[in-house]
PQR file with spaces between the fields and no chain letter, atoms N, CA, C, O and H, PARSE charges and radii, in Angstrom:
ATOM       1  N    UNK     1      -2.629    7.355   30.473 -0.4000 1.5000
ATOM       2  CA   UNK     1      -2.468    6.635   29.218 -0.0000 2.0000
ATOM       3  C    UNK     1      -3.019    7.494   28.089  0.5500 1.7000
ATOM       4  O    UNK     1      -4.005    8.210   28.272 -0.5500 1.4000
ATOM       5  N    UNK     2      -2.478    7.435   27.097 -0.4000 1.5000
ATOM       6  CA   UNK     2      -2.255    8.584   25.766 -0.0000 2.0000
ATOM       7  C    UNK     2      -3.260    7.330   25.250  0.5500 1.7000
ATOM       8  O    UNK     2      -3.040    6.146   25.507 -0.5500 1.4000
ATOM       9  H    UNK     2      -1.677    6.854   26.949  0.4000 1.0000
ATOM      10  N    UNK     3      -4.570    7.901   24.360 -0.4000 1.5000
ATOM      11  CA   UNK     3      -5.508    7.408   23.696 -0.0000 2.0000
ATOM      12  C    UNK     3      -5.710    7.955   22.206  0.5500 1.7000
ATOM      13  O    UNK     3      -6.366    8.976   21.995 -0.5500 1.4000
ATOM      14  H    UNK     3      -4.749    8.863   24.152  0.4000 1.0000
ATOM      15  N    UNK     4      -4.981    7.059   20.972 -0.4000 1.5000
ATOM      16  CA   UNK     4      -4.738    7.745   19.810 -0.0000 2.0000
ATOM      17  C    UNK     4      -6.251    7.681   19.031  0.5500 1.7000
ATOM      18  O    UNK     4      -6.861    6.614   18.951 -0.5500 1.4000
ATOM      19  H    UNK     4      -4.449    6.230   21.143  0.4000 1.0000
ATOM      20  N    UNK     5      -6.751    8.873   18.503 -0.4000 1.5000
ATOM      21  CA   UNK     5      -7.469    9.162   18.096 -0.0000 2.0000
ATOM      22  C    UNK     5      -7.962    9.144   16.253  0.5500 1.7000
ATOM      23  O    UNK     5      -7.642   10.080   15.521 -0.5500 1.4000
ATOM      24  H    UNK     5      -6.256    9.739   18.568  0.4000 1.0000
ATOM      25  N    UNK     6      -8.817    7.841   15.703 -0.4000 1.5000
ATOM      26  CA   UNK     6      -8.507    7.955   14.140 -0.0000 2.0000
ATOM      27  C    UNK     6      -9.671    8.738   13.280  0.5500 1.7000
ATOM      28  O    UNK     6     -10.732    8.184   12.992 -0.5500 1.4000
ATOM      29  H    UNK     6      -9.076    7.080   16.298  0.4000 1.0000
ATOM      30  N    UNK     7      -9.363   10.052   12.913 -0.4000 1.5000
ATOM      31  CA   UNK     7     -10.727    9.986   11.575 -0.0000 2.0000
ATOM      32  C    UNK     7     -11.261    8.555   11.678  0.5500 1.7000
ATOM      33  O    UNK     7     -10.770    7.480   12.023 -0.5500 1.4000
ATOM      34  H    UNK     7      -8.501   10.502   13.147  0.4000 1.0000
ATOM      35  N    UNK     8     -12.712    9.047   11.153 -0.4000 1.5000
ATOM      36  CA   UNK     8     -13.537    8.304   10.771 -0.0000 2.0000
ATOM      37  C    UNK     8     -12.946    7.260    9.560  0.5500 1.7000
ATOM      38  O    UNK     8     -12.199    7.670    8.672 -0.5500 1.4000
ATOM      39  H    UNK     8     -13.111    9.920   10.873  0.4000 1.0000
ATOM      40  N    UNK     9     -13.422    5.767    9.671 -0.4000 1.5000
ATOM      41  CA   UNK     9     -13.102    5.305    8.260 -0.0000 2.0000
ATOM      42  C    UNK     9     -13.979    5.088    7.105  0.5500 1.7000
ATOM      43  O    UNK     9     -14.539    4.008    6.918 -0.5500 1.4000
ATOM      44  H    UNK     9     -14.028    5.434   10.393  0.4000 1.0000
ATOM      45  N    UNK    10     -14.111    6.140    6.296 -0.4000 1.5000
ATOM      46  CA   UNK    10     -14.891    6.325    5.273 -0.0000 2.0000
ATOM      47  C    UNK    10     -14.732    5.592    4.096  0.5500 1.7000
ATOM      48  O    UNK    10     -13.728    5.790    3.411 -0.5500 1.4000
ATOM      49  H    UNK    10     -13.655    7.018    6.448  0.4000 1.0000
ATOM      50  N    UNK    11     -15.574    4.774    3.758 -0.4000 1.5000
ATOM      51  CA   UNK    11     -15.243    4.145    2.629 -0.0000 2.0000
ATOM      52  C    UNK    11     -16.517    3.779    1.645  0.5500 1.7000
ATOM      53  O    UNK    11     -17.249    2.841    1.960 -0.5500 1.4000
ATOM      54  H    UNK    11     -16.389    4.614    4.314  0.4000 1.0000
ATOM      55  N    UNK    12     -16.767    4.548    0.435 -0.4000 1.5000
ATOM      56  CA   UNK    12     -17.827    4.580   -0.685 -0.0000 2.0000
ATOM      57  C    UNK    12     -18.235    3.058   -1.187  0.5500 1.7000
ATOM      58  O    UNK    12     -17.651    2.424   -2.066 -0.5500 1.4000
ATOM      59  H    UNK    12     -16.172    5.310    0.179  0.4000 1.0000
ATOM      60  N    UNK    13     -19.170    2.703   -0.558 -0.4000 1.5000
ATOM      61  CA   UNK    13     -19.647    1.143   -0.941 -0.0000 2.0000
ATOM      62  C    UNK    13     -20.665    1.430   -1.952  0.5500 1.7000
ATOM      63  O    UNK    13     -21.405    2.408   -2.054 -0.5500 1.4000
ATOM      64  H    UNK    13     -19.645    3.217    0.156  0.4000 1.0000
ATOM      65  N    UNK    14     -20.531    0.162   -2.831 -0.4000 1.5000
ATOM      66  CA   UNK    14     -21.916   -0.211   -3.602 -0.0000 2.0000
ATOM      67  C    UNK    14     -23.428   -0.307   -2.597  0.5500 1.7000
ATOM      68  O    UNK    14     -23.348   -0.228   -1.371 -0.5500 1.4000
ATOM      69  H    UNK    14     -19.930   -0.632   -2.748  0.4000 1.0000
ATOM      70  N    UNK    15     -24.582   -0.460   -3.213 -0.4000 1.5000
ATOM      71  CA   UNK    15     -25.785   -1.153   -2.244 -0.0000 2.0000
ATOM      72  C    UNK    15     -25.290   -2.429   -2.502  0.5500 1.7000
ATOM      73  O    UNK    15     -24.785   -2.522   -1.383 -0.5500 1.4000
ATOM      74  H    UNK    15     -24.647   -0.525   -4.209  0.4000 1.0000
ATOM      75  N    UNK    16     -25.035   -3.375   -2.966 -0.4000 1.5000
ATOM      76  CA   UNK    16     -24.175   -4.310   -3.372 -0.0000 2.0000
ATOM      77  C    UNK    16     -23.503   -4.586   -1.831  0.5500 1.7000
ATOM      78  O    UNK    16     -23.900   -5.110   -0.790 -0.5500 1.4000
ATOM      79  H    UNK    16     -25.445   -3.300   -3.875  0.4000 1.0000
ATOM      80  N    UNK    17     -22.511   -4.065   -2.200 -0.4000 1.5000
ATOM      81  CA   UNK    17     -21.414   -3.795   -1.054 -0.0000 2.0000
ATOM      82  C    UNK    17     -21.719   -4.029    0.320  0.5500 1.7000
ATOM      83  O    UNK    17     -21.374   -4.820    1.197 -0.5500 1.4000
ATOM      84  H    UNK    17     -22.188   -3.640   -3.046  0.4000 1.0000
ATOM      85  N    UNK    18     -22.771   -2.704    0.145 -0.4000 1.5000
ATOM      86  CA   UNK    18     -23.263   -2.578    2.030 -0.0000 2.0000
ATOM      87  C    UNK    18     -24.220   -3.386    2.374  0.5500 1.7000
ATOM      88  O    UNK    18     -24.703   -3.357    3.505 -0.5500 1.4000
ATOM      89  H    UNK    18     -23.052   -2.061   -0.568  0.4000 1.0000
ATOM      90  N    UNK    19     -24.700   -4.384    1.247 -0.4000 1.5000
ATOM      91  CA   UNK    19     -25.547   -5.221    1.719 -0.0000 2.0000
ATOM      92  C    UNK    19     -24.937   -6.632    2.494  0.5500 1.7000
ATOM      93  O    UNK    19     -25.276   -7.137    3.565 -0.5500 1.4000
ATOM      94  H    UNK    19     -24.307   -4.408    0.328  0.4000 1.0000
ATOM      95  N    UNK    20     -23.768   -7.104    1.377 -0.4000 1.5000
ATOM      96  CA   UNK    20     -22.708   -7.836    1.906 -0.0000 2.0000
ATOM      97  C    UNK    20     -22.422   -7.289    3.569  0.5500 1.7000
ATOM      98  O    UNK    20     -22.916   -7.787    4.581 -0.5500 1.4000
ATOM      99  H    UNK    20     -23.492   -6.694    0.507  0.4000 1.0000
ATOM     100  N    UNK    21     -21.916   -6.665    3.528 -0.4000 1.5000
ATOM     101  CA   UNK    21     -20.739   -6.041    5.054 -0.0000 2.0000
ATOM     102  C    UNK    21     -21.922   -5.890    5.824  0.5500 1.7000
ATOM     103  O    UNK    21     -21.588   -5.931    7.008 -0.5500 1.4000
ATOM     104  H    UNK    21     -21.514   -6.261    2.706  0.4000 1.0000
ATOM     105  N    UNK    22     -23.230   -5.724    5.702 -0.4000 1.5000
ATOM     106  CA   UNK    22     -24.572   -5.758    6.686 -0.0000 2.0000
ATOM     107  C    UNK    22     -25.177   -7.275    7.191  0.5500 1.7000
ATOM     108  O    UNK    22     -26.119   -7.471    7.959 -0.5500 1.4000
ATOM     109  H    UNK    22     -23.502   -5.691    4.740  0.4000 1.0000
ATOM     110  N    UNK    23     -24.588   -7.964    6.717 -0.4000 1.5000
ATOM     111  CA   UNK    23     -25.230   -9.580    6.293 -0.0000 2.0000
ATOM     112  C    UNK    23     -23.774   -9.960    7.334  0.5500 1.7000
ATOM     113  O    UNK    23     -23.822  -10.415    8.477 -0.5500 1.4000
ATOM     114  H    UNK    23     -23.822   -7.804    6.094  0.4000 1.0000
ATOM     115  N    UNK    24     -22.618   -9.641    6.598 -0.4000 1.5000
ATOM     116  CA   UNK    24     -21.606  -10.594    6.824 -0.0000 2.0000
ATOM     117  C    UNK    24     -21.152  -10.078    8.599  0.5500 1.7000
ATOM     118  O    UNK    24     -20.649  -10.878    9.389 -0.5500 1.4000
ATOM     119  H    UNK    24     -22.579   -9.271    5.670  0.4000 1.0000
ATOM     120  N    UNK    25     -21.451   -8.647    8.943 -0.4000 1.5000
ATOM     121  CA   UNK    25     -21.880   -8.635   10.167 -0.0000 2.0000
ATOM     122  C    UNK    25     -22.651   -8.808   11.047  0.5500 1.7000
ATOM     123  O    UNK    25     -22.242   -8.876   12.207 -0.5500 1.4000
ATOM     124  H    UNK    25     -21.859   -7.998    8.301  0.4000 1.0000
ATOM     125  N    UNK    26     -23.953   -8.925   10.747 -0.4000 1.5000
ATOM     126  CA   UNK    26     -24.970   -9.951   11.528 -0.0000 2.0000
ATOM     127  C    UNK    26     -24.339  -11.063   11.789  0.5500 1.7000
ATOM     128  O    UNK    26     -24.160  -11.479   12.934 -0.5500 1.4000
ATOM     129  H    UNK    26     -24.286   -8.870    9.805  0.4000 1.0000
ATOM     130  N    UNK    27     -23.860  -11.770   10.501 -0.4000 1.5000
ATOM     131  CA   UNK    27     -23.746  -13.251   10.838 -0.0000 2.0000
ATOM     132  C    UNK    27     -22.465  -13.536   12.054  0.5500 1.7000
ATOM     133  O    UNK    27     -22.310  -14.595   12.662 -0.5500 1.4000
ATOM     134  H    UNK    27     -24.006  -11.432    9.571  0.4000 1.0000
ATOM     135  N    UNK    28     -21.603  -12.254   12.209 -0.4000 1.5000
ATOM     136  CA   UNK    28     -20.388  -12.176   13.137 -0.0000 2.0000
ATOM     137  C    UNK    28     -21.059  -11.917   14.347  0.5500 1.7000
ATOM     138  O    UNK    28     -20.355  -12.134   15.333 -0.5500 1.4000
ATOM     139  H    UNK    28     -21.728  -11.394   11.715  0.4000 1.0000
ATOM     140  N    UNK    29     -22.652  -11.365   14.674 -0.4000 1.5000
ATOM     141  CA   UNK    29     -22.854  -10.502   15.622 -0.0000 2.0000
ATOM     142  C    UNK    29     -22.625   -9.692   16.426  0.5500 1.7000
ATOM     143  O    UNK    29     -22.840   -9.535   17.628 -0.5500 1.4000
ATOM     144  H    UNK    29     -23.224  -11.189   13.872  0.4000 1.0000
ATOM     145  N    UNK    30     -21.769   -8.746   14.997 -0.4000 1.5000
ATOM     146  CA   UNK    30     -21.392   -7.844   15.631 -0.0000 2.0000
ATOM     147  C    UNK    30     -22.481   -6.191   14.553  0.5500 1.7000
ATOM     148  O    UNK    30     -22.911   -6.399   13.419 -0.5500 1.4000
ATOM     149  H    UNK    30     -21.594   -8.873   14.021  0.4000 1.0000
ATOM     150  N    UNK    31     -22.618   -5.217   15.051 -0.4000 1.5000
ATOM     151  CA   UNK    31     -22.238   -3.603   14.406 -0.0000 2.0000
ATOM     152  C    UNK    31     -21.367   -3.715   13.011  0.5500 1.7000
ATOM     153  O    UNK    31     -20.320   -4.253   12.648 -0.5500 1.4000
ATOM     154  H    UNK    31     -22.269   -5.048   15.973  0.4000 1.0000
ATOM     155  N    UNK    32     -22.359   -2.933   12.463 -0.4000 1.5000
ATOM     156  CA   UNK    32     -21.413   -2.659   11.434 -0.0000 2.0000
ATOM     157  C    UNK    32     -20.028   -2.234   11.118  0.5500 1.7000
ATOM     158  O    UNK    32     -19.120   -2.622   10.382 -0.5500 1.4000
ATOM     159  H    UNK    32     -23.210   -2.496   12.757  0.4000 1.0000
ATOM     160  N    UNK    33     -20.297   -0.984   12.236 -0.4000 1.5000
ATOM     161  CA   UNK    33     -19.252   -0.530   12.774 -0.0000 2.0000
ATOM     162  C    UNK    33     -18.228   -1.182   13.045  0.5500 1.7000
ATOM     163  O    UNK    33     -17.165   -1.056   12.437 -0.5500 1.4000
ATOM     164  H    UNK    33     -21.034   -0.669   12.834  0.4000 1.0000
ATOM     165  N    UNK    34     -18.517   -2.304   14.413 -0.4000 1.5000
ATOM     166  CA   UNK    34     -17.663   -3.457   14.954 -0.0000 2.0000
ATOM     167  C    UNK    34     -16.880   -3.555   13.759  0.5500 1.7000
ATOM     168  O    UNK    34     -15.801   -3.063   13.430 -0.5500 1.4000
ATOM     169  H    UNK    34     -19.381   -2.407   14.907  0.4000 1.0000
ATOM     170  N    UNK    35     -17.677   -4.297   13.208 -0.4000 1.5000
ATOM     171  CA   UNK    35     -17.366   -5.498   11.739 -0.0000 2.0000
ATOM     172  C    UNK    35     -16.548   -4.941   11.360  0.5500 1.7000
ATOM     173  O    UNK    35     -15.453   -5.399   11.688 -0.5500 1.4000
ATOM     174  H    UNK    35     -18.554   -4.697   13.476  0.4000 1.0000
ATOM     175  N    UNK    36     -16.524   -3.458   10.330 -0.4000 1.5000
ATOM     176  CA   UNK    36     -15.518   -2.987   10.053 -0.0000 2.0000
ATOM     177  C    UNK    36     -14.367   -2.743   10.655  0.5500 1.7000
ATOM     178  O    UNK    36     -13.260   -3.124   10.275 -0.5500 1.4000
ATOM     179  H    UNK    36     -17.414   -3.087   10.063  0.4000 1.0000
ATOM     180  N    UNK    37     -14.642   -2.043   11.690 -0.4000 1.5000
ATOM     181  CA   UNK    37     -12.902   -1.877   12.518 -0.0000 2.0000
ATOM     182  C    UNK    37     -12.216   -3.008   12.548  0.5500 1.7000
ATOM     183  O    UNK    37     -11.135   -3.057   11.961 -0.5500 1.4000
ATOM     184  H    UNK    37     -15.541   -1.733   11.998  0.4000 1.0000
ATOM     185  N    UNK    38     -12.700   -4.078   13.210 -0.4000 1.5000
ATOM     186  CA   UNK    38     -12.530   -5.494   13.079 -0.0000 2.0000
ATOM     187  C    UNK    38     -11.745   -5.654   12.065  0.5500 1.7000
ATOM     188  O    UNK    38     -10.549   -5.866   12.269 -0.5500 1.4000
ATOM     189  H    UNK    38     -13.578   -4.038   13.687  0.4000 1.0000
ATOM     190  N    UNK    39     -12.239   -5.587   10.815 -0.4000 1.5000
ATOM     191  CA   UNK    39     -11.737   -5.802    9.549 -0.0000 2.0000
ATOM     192  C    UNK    39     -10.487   -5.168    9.100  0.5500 1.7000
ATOM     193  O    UNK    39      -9.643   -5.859    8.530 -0.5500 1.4000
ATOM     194  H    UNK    39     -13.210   -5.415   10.649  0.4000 1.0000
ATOM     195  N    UNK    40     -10.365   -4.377    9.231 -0.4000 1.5000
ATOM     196  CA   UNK    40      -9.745   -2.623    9.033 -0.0000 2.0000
ATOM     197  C    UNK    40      -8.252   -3.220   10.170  0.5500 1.7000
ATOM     198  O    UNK    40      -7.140   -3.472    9.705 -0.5500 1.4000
ATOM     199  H    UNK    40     -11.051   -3.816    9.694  0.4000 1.0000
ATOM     200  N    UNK    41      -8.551   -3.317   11.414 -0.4000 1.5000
ATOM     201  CA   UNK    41      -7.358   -3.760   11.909 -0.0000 2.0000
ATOM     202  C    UNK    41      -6.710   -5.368   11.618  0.5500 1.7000
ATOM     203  O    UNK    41      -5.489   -5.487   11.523 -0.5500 1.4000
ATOM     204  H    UNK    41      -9.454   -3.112   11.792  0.4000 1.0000
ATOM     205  N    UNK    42      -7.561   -6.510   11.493 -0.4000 1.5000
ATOM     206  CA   UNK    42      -7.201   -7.366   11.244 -0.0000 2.0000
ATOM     207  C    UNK    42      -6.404   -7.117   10.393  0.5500 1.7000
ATOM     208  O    UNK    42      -5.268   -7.064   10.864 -0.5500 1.4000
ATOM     209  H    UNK    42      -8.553   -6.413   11.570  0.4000 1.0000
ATOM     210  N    UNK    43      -6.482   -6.819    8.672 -0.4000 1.5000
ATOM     211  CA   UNK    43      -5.682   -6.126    7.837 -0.0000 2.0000
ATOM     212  C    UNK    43      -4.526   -5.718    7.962  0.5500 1.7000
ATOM     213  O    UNK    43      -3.560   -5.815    7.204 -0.5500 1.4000
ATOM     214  H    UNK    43      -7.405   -6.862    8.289  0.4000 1.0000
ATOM     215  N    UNK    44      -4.646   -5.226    9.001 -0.4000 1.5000
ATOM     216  CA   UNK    44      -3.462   -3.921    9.064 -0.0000 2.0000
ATOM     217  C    UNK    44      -2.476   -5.076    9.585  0.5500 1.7000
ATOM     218  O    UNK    44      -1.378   -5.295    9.073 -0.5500 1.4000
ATOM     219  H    UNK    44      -5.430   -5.148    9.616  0.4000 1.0000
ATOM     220  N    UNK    45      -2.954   -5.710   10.558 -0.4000 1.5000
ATOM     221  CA   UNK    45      -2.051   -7.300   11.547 -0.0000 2.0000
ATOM     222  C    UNK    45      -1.570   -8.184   10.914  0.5500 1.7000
ATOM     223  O    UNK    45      -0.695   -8.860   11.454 -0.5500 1.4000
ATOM     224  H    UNK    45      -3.846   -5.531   10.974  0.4000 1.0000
ATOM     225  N    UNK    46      -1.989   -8.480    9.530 -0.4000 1.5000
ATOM     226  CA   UNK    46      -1.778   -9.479    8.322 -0.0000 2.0000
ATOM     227  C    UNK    46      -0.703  -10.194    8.475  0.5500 1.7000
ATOM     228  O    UNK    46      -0.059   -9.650    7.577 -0.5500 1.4000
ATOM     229  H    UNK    46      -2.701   -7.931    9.091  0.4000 1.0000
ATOM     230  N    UNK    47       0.181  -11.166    8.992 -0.4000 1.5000
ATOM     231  CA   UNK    47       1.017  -11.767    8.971 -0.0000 2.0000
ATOM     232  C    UNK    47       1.491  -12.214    7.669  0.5500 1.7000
ATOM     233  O    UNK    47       2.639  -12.625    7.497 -0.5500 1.4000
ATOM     234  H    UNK    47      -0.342  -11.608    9.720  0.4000 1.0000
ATOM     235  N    UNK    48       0.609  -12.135    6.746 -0.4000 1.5000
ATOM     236  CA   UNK    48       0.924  -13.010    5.303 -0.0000 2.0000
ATOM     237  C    UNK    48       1.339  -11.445    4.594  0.5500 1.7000
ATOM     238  O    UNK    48       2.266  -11.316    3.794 -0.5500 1.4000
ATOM     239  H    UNK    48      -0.323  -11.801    6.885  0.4000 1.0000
ATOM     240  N    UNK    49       0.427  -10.273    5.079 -0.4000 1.5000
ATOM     241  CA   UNK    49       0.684   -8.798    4.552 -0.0000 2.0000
ATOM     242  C    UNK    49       2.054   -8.421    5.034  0.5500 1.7000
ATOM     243  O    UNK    49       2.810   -7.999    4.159 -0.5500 1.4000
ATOM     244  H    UNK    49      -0.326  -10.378    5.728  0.4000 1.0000
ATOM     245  N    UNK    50       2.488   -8.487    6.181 -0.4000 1.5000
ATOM     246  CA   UNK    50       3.719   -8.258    6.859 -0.0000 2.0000
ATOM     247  C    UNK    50       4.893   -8.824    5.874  0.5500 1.7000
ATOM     248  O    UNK    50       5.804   -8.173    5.363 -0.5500 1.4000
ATOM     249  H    UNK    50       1.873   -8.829    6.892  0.4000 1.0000
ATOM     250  N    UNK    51       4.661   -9.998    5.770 -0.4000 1.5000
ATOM     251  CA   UNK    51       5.713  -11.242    4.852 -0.0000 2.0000
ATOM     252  C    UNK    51       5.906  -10.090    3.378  0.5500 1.7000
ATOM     253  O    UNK    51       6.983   -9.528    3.182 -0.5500 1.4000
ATOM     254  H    UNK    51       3.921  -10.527    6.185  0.4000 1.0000
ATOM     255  N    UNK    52       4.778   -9.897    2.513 -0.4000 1.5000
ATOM     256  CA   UNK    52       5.312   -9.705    1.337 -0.0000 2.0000
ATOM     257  C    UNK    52       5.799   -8.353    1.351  0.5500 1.7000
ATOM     258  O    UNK    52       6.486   -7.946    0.415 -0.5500 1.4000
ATOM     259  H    UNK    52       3.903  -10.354    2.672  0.4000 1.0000
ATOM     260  N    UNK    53       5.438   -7.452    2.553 -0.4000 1.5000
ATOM     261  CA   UNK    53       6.018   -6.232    2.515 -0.0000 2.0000
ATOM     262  C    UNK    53       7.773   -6.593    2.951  0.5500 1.7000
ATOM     263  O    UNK    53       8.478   -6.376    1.966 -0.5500 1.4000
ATOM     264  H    UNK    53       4.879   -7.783    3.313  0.4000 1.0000
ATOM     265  N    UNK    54       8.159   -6.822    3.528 -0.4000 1.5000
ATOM     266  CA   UNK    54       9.255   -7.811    4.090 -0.0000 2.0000
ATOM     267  C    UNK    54       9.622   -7.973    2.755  0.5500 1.7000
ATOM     268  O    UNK    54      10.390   -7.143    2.270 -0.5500 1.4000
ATOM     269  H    UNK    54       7.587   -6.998    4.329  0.4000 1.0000
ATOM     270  N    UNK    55       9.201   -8.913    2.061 -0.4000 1.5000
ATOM     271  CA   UNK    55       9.663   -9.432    0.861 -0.0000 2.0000
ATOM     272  C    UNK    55       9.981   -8.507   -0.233  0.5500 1.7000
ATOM     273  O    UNK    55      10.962   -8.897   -0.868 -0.5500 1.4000
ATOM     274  H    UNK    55       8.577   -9.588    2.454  0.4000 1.0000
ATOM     275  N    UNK    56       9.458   -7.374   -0.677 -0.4000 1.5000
ATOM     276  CA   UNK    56       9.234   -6.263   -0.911 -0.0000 2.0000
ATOM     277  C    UNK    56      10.819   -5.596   -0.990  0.5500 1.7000
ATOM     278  O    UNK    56      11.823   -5.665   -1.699 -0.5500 1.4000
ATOM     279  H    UNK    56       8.662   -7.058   -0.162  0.4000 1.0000
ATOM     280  N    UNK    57      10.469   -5.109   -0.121 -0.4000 1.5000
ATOM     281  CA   UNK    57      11.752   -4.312    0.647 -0.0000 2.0000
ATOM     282  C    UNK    57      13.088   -4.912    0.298  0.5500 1.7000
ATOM     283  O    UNK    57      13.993   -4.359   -0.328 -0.5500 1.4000
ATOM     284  H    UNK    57       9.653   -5.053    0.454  0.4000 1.0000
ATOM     285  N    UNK    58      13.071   -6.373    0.899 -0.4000 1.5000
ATOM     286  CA   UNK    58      14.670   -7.287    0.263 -0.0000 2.0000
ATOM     287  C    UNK    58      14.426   -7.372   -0.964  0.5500 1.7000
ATOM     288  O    UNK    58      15.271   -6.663   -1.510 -0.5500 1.4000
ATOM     289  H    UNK    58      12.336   -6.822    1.408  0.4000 1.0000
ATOM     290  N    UNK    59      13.619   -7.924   -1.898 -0.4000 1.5000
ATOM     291  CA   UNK    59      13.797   -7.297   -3.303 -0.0000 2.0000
ATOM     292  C    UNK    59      14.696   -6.304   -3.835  0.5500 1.7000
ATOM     293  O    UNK    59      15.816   -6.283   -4.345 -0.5500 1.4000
ATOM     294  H    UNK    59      12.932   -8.500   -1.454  0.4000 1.0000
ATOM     295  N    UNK    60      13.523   -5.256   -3.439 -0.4000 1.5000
ATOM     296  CA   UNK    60      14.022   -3.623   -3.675 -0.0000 2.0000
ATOM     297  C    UNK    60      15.500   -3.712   -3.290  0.5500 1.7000
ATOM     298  O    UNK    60      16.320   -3.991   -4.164 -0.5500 1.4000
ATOM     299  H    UNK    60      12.613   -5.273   -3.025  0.4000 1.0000
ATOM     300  N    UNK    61      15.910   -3.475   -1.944 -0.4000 1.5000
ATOM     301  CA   UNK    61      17.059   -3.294   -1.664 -0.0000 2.0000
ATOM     302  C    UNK    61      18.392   -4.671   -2.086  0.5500 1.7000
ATOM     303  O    UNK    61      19.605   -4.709   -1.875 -0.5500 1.4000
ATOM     304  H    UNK    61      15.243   -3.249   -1.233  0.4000 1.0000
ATOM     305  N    UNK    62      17.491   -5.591   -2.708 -0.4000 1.5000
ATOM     306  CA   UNK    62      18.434   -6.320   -3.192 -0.0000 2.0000
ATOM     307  C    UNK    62      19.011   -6.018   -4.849  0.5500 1.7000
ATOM     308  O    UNK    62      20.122   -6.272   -5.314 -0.5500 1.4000
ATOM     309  H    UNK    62      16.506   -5.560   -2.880  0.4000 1.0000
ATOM     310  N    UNK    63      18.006   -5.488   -5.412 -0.4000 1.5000
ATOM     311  CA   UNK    63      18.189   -5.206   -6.749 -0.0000 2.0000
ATOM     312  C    UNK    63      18.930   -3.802   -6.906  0.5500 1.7000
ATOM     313  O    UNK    63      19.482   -3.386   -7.924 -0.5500 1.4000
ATOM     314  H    UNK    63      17.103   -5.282   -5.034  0.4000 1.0000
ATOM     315  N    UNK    64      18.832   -3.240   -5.816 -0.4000 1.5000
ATOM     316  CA   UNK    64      19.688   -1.751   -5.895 -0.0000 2.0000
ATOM     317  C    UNK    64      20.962   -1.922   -5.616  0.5500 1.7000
ATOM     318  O    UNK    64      21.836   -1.309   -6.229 -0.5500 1.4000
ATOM     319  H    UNK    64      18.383   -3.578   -4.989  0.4000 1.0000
ATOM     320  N    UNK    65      21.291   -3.028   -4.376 -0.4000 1.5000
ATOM     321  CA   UNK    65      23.015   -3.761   -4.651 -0.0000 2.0000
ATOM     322  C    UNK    65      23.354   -4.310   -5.707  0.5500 1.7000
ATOM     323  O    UNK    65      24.553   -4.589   -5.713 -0.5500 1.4000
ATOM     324  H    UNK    65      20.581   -3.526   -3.878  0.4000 1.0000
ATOM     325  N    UNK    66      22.866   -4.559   -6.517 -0.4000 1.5000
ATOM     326  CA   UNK    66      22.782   -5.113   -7.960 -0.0000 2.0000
ATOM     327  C    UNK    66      23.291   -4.044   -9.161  0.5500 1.7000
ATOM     328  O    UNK    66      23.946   -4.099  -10.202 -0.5500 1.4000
ATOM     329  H    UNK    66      21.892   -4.332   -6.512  0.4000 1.0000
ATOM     330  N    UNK    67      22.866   -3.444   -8.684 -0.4000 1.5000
ATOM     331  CA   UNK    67      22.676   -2.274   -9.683 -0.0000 2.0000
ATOM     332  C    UNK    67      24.103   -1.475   -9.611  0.5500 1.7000
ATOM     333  O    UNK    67      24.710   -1.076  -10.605 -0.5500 1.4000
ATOM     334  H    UNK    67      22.333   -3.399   -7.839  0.4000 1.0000
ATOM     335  N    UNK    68      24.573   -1.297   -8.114 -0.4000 1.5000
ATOM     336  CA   UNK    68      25.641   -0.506   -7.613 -0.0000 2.0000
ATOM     337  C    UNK    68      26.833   -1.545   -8.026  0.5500 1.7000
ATOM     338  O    UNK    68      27.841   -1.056   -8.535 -0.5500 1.4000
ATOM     339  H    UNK    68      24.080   -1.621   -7.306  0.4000 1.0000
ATOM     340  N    UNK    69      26.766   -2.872   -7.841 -0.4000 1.5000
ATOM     341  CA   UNK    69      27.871   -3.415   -8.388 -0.0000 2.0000
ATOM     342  C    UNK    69      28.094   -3.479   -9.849  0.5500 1.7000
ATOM     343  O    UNK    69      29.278   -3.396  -10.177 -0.5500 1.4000
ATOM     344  H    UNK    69      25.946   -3.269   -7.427  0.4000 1.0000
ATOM     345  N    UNK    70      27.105   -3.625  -10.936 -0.4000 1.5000
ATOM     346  CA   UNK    70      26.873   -3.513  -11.938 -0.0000 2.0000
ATOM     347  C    UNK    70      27.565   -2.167  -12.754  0.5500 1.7000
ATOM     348  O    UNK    70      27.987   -2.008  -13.899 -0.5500 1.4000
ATOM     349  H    UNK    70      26.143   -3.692  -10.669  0.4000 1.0000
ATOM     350  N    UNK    71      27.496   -1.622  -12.004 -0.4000 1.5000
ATOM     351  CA   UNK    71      28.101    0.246  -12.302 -0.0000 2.0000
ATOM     352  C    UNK    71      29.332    0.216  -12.235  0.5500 1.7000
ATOM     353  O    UNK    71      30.081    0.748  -13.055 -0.5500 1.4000
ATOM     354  H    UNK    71      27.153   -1.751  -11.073  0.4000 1.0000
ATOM     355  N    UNK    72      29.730   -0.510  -11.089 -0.4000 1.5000
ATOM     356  CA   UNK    72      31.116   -0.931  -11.328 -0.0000 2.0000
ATOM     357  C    UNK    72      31.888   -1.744  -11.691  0.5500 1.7000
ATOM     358  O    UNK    72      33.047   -1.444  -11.978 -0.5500 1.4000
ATOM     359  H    UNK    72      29.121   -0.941  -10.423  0.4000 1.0000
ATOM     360  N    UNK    73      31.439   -2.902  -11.756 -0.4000 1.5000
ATOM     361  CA   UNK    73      32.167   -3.528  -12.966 -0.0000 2.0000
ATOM     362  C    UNK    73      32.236   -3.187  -14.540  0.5500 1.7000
ATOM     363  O    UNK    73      33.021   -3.670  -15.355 -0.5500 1.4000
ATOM     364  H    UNK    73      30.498   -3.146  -11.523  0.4000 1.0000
ATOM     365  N    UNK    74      30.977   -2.005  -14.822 -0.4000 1.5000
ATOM     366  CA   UNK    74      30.894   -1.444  -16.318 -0.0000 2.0000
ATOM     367  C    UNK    74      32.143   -0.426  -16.446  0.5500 1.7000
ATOM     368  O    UNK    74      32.346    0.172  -17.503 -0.5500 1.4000
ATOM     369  H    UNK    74      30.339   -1.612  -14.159  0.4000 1.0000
């Protein structure tokens, strides 16, 4: 089994910030670490994120049939 390998995920927090994501992972009991990946993939899984990219796209490609008929009826 092929095991994909990611850079590190680096990301410049406030003390602010890392105090939050230090707190809000305790309270998960998990690593900071955990917490983040956690986070980081949940994200990526977004069902509601999936939808507007989806949505996105038929837009886009709806307004560009738009455009092509438009050209020709001018």
């Amino acid at each position: 089994m092929d095991v994909a390998q990611a850079q590190a995920f680096k990301v410049p927090l406030t003390d602010a910030e890392q105090d939050q994501v230090q707190l809000a992972a305790a309270v998960a009991g998990k690593t900071v670490d955990e917490f983040m990946r956690d986070a980081v993939l949940d994200a990526a899984h977004d069902p509601f994120l999936k939808a507007l990219e989806q949505a996105a796209t038929t837009i886009a490609a709806r307004a560009q049939d738009d455009r092509i008929q438009h050209d020709y009826a001018g």
